[in-house]
N, C-alpha and C positions, 0 to 999 in steps of 0.2 A: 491571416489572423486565425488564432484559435479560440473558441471558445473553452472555456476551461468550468466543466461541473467538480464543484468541492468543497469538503469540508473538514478543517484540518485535524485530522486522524491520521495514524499509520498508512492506511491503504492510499487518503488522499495527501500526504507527502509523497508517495513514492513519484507519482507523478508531479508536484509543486518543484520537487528539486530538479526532477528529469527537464522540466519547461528551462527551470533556470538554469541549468548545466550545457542544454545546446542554445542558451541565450534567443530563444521561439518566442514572439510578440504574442501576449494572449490575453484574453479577456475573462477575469474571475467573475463565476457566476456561483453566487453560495447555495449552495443544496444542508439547508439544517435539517440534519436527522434528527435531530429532536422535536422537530415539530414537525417531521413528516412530510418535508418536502420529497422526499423521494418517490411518494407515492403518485404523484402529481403526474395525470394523461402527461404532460408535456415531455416530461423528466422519463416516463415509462416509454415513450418515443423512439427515444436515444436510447435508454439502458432496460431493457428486457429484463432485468434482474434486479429492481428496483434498487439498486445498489450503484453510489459514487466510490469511485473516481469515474466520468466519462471526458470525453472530448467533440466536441464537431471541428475539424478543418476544416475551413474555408478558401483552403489554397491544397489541396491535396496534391499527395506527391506524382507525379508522370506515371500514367499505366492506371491512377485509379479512377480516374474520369474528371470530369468538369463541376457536378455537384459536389455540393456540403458533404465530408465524409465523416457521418459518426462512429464512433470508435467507444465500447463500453469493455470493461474487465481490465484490470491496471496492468498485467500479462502480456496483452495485448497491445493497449495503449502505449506501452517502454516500449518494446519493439518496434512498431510503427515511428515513433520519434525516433529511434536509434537510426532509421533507414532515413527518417526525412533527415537528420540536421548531419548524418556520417560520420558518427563520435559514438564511444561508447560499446562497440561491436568490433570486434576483430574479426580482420577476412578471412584468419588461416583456417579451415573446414572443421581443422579438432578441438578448435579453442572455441568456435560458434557452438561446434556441439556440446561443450561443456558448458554455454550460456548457458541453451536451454535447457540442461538438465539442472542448473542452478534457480534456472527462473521458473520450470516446473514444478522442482522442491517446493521453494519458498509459495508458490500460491495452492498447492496440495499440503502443505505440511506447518514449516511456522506459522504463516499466515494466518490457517484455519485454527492452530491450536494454539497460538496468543489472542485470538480474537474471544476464540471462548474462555481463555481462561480471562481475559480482559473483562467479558460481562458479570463472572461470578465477583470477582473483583469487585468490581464497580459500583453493577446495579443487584446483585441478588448477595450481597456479604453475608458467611453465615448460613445461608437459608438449604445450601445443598453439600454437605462436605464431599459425600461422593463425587459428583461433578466437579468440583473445586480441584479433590484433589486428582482426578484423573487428567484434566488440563492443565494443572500446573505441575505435572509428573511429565507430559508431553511437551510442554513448551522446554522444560528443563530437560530431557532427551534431544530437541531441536538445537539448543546451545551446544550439545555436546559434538554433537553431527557439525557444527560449524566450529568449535574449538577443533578436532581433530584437522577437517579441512585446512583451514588458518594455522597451522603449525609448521612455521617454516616461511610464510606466504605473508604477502603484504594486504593481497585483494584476492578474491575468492578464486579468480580464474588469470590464467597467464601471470604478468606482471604487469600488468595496466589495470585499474579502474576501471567498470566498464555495468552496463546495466544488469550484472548479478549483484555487485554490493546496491548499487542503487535500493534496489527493489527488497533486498534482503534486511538492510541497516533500519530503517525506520520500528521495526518491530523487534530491533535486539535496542533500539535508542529509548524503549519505555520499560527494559526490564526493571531497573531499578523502584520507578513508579507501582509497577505491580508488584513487588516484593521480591524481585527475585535481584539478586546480588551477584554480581560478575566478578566478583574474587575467584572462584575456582575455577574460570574460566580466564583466564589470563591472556590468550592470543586473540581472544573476540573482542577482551577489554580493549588491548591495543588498536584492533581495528577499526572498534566502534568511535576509539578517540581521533585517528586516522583522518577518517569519513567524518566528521563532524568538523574539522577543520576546517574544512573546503569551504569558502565565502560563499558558493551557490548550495551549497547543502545547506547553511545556517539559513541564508534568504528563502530556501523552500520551507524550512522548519517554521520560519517566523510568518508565513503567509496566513494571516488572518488570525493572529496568536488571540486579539483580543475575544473570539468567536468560541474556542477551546472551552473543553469541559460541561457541567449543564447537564442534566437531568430532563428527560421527557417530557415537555411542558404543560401536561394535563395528564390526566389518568386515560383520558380515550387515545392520547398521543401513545402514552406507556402501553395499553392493550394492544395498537395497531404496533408497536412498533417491532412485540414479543412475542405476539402470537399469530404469528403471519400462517399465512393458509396459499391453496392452490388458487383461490378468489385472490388475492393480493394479487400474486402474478399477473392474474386477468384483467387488472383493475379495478375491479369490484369493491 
């Protein structure tokens, strides 16, 4: 069994769908960042980076011992299920290595630049154009880096599905919501409709749909949650 910390965002589907696509028994434990659960001794336990998606397995694969194996960074955590459930990773040497330069991208690059441009978005509308528009100039450079990819291509690597679109798709599936419009991206449109098809994608999508959305739920919630310091990390 798996324990499963999440909260249904981008970062936490990548893993919600990954659970559901190798069909892994697991048990949902909600981590509301709105209210600051992440910051919780418990939760910093497990994720060192006060940041969900995490996992503990409680049935770890052969080779990693006998205890609870926790697992924090969504990077990570894909890979580690790719090995446990044997789906999702191709064994040819050139094609794994094109995983990880897919799965590198997306937690160095979209990732980090649809999340920021997601906050000015969200919670700061307005308040910083500059920032605004320098993350949503990045994220809209990130599509383009996957438009060119996907030209020609069904799924990001080889001709299988496999934990690049995984990890990737969740963060091109909110462009529309953050304003950004996939008309001129044409081969990611088709991808994204693709990947969206799949019954365990929709099932990872809808994990906790009622939880979605929501605002900071106090102003000391809103301080802690924005203006994090090297004390956070400590638990301080």
């Amino acid at each position: 069994m798996i324990d499963f910390y999440y909260w249904p965002t981008p970062n936490g589907w990548k893993i919600s769908i990954m659970l559901e696509e190798c069909g892994l028994d697991y048990t949902l434990i909600p981590v509301d960042i709105n209210a600051g659960d992440q910051f919780e001794p418990a939760f910093l336990a497990i994720s060192p980076n006060n940041r969900m998606p995490a996992i503990v397995d409680h049935d770890p694969i052969a080779g990693y011992g006998d205890a609870p194996l926790p697992i924090f960074e969504s990077g990570a955590i894909i890979r580690y299920l790719a090995e446990k459930c044997g789906q999702f990773m191709p064994k040819e040497p050139r094609l794994r290595k094109e995983i990880d330069e897919w799965l590198f991208w997306q937690v160095g690059n979209l990732g980090p630049m649809g999340g920021q441009m997601s906050h000015f978005v969200n919670y700061a509308p307005g308040e910083h154009p500059y920032s605004y528009k320098r993350y949503t100039g990045e994220y809209h450079r990130c599509l383009g880096v996957l438009e060119r990819r996907l030209q020609g291509r069904d799924y990001l690597v080889g001709e299988q599905y496999s934990i690049a679109d995984i990890i990737n798709w969740p963060w091109v599936l909110i462009a529309k919501a953050m304003g950004q419009p996939l008309e001129e991206f044409p081969a990611v449109s088709a991808w994204r409709a693709r990947v969206k098809a799949r019954p365990a994608v929709q099932r990872g999508v809808d994990l906790g749909k009622d939880m979605r959305g929501g605002q900071p739920k106090s102003e000391a919630a809103r301080q802690r949650l924005f203006n994090q310091t090297a004390d956070t990390a400590r638990g301080k």
